[in-house]
C-alpha positions as CSV (number, residue, x, y, z in Angstrom):
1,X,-21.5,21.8,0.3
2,X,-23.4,23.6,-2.9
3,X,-23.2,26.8,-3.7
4,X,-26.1,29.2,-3.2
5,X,-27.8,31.3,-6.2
6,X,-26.1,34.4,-5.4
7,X,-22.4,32.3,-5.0
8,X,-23.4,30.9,-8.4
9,X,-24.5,34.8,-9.9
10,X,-21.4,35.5,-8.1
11,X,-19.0,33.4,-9.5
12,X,-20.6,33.5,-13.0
13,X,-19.6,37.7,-13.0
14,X,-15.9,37.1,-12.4
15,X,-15.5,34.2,-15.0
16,X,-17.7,36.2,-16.9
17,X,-15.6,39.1,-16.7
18,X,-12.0,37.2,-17.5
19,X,-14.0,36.2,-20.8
20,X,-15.2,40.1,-21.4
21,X,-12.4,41.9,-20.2
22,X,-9.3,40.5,-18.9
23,X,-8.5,38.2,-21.9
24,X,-9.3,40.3,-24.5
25,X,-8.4,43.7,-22.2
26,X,-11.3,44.9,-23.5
27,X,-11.7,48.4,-21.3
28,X,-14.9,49.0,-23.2
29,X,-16.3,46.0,-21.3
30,X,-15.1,47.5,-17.9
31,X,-18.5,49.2,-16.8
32,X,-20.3,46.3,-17.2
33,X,-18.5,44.6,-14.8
34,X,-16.5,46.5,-12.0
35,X,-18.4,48.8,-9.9
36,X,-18.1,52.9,-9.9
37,X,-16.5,52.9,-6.6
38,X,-14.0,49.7,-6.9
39,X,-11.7,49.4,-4.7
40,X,-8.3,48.1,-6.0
41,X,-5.5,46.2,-3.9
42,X,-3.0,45.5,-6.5
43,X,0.5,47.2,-5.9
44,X,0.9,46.8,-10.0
45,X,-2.2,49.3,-11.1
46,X,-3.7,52.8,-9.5
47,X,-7.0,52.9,-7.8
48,X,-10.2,53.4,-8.9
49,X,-12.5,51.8,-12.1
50,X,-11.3,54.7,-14.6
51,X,-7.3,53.8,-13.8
52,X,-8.1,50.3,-14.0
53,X,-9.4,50.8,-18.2
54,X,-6.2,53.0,-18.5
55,X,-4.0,50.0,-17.3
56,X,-5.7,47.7,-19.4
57,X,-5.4,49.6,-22.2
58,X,-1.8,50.3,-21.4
59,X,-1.0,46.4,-21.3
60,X,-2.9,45.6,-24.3
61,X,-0.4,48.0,-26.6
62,X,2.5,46.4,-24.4
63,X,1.5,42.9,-24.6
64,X,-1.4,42.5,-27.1
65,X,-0.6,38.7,-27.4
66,X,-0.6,38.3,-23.3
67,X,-3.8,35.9,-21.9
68,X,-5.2,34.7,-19.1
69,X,-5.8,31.2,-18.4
70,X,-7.9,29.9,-15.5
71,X,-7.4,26.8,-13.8
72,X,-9.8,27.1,-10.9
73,X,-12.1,29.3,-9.2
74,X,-14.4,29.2,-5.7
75,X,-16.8,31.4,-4.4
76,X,-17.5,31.6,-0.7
77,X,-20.5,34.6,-0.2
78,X,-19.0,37.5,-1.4
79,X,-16.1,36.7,-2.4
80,X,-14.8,35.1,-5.5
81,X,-10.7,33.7,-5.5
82,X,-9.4,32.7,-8.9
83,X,-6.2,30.9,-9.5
84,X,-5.0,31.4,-13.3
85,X,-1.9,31.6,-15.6
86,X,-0.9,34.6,-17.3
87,X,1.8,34.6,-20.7
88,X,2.4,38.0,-22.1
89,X,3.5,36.2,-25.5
90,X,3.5,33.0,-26.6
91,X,6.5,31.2,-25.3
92,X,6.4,33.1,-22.0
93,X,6.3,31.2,-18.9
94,X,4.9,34.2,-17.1
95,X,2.9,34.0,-13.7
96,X,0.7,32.0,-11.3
97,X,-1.4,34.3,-10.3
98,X,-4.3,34.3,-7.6
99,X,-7.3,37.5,-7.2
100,X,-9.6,37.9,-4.8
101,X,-12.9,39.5,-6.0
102,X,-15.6,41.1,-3.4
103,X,-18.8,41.3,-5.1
104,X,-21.6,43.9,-4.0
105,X,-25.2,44.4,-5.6
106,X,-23.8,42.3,-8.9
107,X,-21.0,43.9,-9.4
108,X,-17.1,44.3,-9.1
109,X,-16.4,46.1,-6.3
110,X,-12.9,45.2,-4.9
111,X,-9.4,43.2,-6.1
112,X,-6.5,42.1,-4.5
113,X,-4.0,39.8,-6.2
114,X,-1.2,37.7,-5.8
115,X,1.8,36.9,-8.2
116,X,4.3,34.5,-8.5
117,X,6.8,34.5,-11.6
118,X,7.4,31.3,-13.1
119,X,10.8,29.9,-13.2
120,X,12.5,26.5,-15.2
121,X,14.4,24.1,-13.4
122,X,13.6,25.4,-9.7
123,X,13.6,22.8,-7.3
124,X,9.9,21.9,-7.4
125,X,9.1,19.3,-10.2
126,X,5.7,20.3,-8.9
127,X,3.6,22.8,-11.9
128,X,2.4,25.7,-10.1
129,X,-1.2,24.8,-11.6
C-alpha cells in the first residue's frame, strides 16, 4: 500500500520536528511545528503549546546531553506513530518510547506517548528496537 501526498507531508512534519525540536529541544522551533491549540496526552508534561516549550526547556537544563533516536515511523491519515530511543546522557540505557501524533491543517495538533524504561539482563534477549 503507498502512502498518499498528505501521509507523506504528514509524516515529513513529525520527522521533521524530532530534527527541529525534540533533539536539539529547541523551544524556539515549537511554533513552527505544534499547533496553537495542541492538545497534549502525556502524563509527564502539562497541556497546551506554551507548557510544552517550558518542559522542553526544563529538560534541556536537566539533561542537555539527552537525544532522541528514531528507529521507525508510519503514518496512517492523520495520524503519525513513531517508535524511538531516548538516553538522557551518554551511557544511559534510557527508554523505548512510542508517540502518536494527530496532524490537522499541517500542523501539530495532538500527542500521546508511551514509555518503557530499559533494563540489563531482563529476561528478553530480544532489544526493544
Amino acid at each position: 500500500m503507498s502512502r498518499t501526498e498528505q501521509e507523506e507531508a504528514n509524516l515529513r512534519l513529525v520527522l521533521d520536528m524530532f530534527e527541529h525540536v525534540l533533539n536539539p529541544m529547541d523551544s524556539s522551533a515549537v511554533d513552527r511545528f505544534i499547533a496553537p491549540g495542541y492538545i497534549q496526552h502525556s502524563q509527564l508534561a502539562p497541556p497546551g503549546r506554551d507548557a510544552l516549550k517550558q518542559f522542553l526547556d526544563m529538560i534541556k537544563a536537566d539533561t542537555p546531553e539527552a537525544v532522541h533516536d528514531v528507529k521507525r515511523a508510519f503514518v496512517d491519515g492523520d495520524h503519525v506513530t513513531v517508535h524511538y530511543h531516548v538516553r538522557r546522557w551518554p551511557d544511559d540505557l534510557g527508554w523505548a518510547v512510542i508517540d502518536i501524533f494527530r496532524i490537522e491543517d499541517g500542523m501539530i495538533a495532538e500527542h500521546w506517548d508511551v514509555m518503557q524504561d530499559l533494563v540489563e539482563g531482563g529476561p528478553n534477549p530480544n532489544s526493544p528496537f
